[in-house]
C-alpha positions in Angstrom: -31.8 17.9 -68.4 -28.1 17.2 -69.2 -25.5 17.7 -66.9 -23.2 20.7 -67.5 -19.9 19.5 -67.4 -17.5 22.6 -65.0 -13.9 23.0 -65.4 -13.2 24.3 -61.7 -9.7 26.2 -62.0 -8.6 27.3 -58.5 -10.8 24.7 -56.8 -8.7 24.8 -53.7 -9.0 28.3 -53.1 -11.9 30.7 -51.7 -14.5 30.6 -54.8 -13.3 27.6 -55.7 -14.7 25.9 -52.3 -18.3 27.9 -52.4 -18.3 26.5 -56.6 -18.0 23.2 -55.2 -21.1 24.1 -52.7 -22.7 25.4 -55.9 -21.9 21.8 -57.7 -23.0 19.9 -54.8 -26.7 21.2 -54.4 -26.8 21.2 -58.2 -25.7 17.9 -58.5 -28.7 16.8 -61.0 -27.6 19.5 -63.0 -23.6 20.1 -62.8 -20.7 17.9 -62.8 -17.0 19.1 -62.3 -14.8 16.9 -64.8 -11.4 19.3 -64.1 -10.5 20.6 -61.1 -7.0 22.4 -60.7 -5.1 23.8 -58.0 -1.4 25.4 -57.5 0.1 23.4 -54.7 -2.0 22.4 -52.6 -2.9 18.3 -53.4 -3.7 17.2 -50.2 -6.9 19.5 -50.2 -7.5 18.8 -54.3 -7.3 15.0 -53.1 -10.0 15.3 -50.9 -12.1 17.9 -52.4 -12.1 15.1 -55.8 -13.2 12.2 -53.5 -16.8 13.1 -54.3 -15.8 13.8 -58.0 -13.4 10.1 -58.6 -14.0 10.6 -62.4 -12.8 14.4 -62.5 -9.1 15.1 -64.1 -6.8 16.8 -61.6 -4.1 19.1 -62.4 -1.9 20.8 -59.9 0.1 23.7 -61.5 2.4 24.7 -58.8 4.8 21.6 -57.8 8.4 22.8 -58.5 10.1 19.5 -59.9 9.3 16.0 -61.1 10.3 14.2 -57.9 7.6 16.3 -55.9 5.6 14.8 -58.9 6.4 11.1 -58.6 5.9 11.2 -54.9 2.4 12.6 -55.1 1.8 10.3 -58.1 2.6 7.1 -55.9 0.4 8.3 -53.0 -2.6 8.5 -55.1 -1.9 5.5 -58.3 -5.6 6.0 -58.9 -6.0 9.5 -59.8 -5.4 11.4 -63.1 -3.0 13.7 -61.9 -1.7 16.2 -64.3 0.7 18.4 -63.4 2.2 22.1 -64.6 0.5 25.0 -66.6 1.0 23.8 -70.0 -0.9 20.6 -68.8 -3.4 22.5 -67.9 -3.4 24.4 -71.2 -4.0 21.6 -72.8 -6.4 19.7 -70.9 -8.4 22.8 -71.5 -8.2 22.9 -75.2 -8.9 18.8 -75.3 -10.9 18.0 -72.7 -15.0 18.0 -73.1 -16.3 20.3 -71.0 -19.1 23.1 -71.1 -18.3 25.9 -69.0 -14.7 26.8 -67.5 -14.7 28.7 -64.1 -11.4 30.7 -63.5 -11.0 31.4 -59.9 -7.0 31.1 -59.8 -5.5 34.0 -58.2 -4.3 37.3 -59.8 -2.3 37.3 -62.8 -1.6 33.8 -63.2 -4.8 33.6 -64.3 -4.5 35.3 -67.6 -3.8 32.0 -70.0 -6.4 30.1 -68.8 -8.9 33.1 -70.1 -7.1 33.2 -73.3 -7.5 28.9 -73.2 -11.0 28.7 -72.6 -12.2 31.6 -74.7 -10.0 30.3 -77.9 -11.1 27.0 -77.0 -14.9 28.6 -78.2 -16.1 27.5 -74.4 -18.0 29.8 -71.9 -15.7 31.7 -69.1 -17.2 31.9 -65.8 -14.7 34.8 -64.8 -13.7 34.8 -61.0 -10.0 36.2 -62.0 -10.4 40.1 -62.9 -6.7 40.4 -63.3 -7.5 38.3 -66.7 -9.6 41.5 -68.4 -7.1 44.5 -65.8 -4.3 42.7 -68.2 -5.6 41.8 -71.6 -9.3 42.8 -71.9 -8.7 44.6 -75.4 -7.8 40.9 -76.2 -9.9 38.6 -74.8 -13.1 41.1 -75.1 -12.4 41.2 -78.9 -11.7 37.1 -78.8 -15.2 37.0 -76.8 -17.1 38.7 -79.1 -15.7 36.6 -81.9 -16.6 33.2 -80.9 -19.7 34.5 -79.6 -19.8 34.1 -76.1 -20.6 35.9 -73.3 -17.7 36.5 -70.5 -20.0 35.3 -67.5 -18.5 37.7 -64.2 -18.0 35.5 -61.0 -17.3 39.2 -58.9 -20.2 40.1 -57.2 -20.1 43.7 -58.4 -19.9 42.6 -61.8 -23.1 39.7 -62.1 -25.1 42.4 -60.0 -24.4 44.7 -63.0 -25.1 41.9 -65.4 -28.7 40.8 -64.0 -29.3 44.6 -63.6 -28.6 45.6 -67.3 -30.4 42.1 -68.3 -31.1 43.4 -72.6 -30.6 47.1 -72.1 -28.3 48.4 -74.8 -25.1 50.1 -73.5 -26.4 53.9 -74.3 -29.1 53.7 -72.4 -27.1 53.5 -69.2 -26.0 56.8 -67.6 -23.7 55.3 -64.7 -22.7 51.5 -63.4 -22.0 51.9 -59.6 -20.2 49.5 -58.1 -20.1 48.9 -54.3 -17.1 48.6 -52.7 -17.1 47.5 -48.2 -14.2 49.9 -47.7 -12.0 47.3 -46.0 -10.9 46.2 -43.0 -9.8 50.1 -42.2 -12.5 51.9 -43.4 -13.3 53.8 -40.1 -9.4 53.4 -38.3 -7.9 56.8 -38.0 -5.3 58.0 -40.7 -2.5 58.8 -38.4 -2.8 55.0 -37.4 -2.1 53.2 -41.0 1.4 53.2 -40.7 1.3 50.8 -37.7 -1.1 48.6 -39.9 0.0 45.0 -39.7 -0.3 41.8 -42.0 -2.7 40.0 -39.4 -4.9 43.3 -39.1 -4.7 43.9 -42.8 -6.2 39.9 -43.1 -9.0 40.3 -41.2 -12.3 41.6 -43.2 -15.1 42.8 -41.4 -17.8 41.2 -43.7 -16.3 38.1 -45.0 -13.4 35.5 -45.0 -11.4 35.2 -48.6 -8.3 34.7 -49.2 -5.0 36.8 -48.8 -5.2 38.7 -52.0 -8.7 39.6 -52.0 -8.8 40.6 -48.3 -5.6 42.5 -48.9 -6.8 44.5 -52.3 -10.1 45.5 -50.1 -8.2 46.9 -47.6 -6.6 49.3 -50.4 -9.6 49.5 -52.5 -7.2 48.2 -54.9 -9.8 45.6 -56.0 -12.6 48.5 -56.8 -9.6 50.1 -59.1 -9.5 46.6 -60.9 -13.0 46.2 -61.0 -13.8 49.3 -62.5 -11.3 48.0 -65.4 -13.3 45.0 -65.6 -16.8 47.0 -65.5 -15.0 48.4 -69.1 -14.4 45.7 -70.2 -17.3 43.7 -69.6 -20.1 46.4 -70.5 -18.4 48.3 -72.9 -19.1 51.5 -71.1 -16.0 54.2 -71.0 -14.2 54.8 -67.6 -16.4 58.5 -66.4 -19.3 56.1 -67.0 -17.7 53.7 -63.9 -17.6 54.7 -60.5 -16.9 53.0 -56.9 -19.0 53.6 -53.7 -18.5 53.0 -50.5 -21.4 50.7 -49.0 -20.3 49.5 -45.3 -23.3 46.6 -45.3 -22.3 44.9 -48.7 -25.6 44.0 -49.0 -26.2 45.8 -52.4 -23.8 44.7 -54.5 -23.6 47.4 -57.3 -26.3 49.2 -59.7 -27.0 50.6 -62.5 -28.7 53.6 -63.2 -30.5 54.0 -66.5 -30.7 58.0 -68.8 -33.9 57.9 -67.7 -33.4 58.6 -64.0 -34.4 54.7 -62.6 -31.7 52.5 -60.8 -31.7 49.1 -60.4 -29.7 47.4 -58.2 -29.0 43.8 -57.1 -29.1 42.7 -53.5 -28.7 39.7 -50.8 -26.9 38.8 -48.0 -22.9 38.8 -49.2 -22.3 34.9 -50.3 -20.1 34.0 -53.3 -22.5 31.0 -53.8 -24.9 33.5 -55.0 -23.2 35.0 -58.4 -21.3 31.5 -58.9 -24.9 29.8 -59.4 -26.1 32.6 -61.6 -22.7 32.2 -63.8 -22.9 28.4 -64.0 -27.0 28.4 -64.3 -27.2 31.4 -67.2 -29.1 31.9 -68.9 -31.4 30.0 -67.0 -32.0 30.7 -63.1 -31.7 27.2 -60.6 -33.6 27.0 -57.8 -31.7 27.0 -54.8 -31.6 27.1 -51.2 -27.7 28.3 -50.6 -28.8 31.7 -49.9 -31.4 33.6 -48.4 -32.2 37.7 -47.7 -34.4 38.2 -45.3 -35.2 42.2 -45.4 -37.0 42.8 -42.7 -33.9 41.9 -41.1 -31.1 43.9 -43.0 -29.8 47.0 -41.3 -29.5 50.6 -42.5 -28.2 50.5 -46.4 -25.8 53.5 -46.6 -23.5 54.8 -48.6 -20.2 57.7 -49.0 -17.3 58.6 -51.0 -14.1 57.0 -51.3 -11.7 59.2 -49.6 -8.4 60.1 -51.8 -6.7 60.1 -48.8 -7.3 56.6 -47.3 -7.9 54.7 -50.7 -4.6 56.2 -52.7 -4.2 52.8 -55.3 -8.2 53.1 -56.3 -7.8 56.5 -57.6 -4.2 55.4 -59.1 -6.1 53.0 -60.6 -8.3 55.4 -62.3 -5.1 57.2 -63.9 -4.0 54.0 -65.1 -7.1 52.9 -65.9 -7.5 55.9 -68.6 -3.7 55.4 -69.5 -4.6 51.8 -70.6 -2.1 49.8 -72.8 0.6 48.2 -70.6 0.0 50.7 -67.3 -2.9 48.1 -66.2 -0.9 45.1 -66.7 2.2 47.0 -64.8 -0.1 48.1 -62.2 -1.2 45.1 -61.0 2.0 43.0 -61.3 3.9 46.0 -59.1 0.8 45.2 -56.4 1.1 41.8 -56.4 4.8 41.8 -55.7 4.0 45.1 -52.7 1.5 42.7 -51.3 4.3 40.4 -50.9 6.7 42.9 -49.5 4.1 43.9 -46.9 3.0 39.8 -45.7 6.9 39.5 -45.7 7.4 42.6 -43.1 9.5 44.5 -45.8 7.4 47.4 -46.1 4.8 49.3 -44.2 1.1 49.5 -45.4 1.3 52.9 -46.6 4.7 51.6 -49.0 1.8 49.7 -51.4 0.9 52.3 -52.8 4.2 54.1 -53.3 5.6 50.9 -54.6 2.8 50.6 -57.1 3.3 54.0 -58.1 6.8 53.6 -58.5 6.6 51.0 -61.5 4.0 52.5 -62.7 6.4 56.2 -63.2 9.2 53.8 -64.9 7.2 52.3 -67.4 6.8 53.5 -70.9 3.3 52.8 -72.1 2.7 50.6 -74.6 -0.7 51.3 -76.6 -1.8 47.5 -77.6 0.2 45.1 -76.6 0.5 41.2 -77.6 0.0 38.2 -74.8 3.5 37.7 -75.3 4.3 41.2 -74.3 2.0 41.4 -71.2 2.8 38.1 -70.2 6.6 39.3 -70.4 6.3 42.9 -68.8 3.8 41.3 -66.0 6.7 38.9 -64.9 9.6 41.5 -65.0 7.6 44.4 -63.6 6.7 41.9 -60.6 10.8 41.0 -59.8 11.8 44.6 -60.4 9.0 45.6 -57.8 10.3 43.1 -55.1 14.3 43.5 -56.0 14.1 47.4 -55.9 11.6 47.7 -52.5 13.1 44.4 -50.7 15.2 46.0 -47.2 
């Protein structure tokens, strides 16, 4: 079988280290020939030792001297350096699949690269269909490709639907932890620090991620992803708490059955099934034993302690520029609060607060998003910064 070639965008980061987990068991049957990173070369560096012919890009560096200095430590790499290099090397550079795992909303051009390109998106970055998913859903479906979902939630809901056409699904529902404060008293949250707020209690990822799933910010995204994806309309999405993450969403058919996906909680898992579709590859990165899992439960989201997921919803219904706005003014509270210039609880009034000021916008161009995403983000920080 021929090797599919992976462009691994984020490599550095969380998903990008268990892809790289994937590539290596899979070796016979996946090669990375681009991997990016923001700032971080040192890791990218080492990480390509076991890749020497893969292009590296690193889009974060601020100026050329940082460039020339990294350039002379490593004379034997191609190093590429800055977005628009990475633009390009995605529209040029033979490759089969293109999996997005940079974080948040500076993921959004690579989307629109790889899907223009005509090239299958293995879609780690949600903030890419939160932002734009009336354009690159309607881009997808022209160049006839799938969007393959990285999220967990989302390739549970993919390998659940399998061919079933979208009316005969009654509900997707998709499974959210509850976060690293899903059982500490209310009264408490305001005391909530950034090292607390880090700390998951079913899995390590990175800042953002942990951070959005101590909110249940992330399950508001998701759901706008679920939309996106499956085509389904927002009453026919819902979030559920399930403390054991062990199923990782389902779908329940007009008919009355539901079908869920489950397995021990592992990235690797949905990362494979991404870069293997439509084809399954054997593998030995994860294993479910169920005589061993414990008691699968499940409960509402309470209003009260998730605020931002049921925000989300509003937004979510609003759609046009109140997504995009949304998840710019979070990115730029989540900031605020790592920085120690706002409590917890000030997320979600933070995000609230852009999202009041904004006039929505019904359909709006890259150009626009990309604009209103950048300005929403300094407006948040300049108007909630002590």
């Amino acid at each position: 079988m021929v090797k599919r070639k992976i462009a691994l965008l984020g490599a550095t980061g969380s998903i990008g280290k268990s892809t790289l987990s994937v590539i290596s068991e899979q070796s016979a049957l996946l090669e990375p020939v681009l991997l990016s990173a923001h700032t971080d070369y040192k890791s990218l560096i080492q990480i390509s030792a076991a890749y020497p012919d893969a292009i590296l890009c690193l889009t974060g560096i601020p100026n050329s001297s940082e460039e020339l200095r990294i350039r002379s430590l490593f004379p034997n790499r191609k190093l590429y350096f800055g977005e628009e290099e990475l633009l390009k090397l995605l529209r040029d550079l033979p490759y089969d699949i293109a999996l997005n795992a940079i974080t948040g909303s500076a993921g959004l051009r690579s989307s629109f690269a790889i899907l223009s390109r005509g090239k299958s998106l293995a879609l780690a970055n949600k903030e890419s269909l939160v932002m734009a998913g009336h354009i690159l859903s309607k881009l997808a479906k022209e160049k006839r490709l799938p969007i393959l979902p990285v999220d967990s939630e989302h390739s549970a809901i993919f390998q659940a639907i399998g061919s079933s056409p979208p009316d005969s699904i009654r509900k997707l529902h998709i499974t959210a932890s509850g976060g690293s404060f899903r059982d500490l008293p209310l009264d408490q949250f305001a005391n909530i620090t950034p090292e607390a707020a880090l700390k998951h209690p079913n899995w390590d990822m990175g800042a953002k991620v942990t951070l959005d799933s101590a909110t249940m910010f992330n399950k508001a995204l998701e759901v706008i992803e679920a939309h996106w994806l499956f085509g389904l309309p927002y009453e026919q999405i819902q979030a559920v708490m399930h403390p054991q993450s062990i199923i990782h969403s389902l779908v329940e058919f007009i008919d009355g059955s539901i079908l869920a996906q489950l397995s021990q909680p592992d990235m690797r898992l949905p990362i494979l099934y991404a870069l293997s579709h439509p084809k399954r590859f054997a593998s030995e990165l994860v294993k479910t034993s169920l005589l061993e899992l414990k008691e699968l439960s499940f409960r509402e989201l309470d209003p009260q302690r998730y605020p931002l997921y049921y925000l989300g919803r509003q937004v979510a219904e609003a759609g046009g520029i109140l997504p995009t706005v949304m998840n710019a003014a979070n990115e730029a509270a989540l900031k605020l609060f790592l920085d120690r210039k706002i409590a917890f609880t000030d997320i979600h009034k933070v995000v609230d607060q852009a999202v009041q000021m904004t006039a929505n916008i019904s359909e709006p161009s890259l150009d626009e998003i990309l604009e209103i995403n950048h300005l929403t983000y300094q407006n948040s920080l300049a108007l909630n910064r002590n």
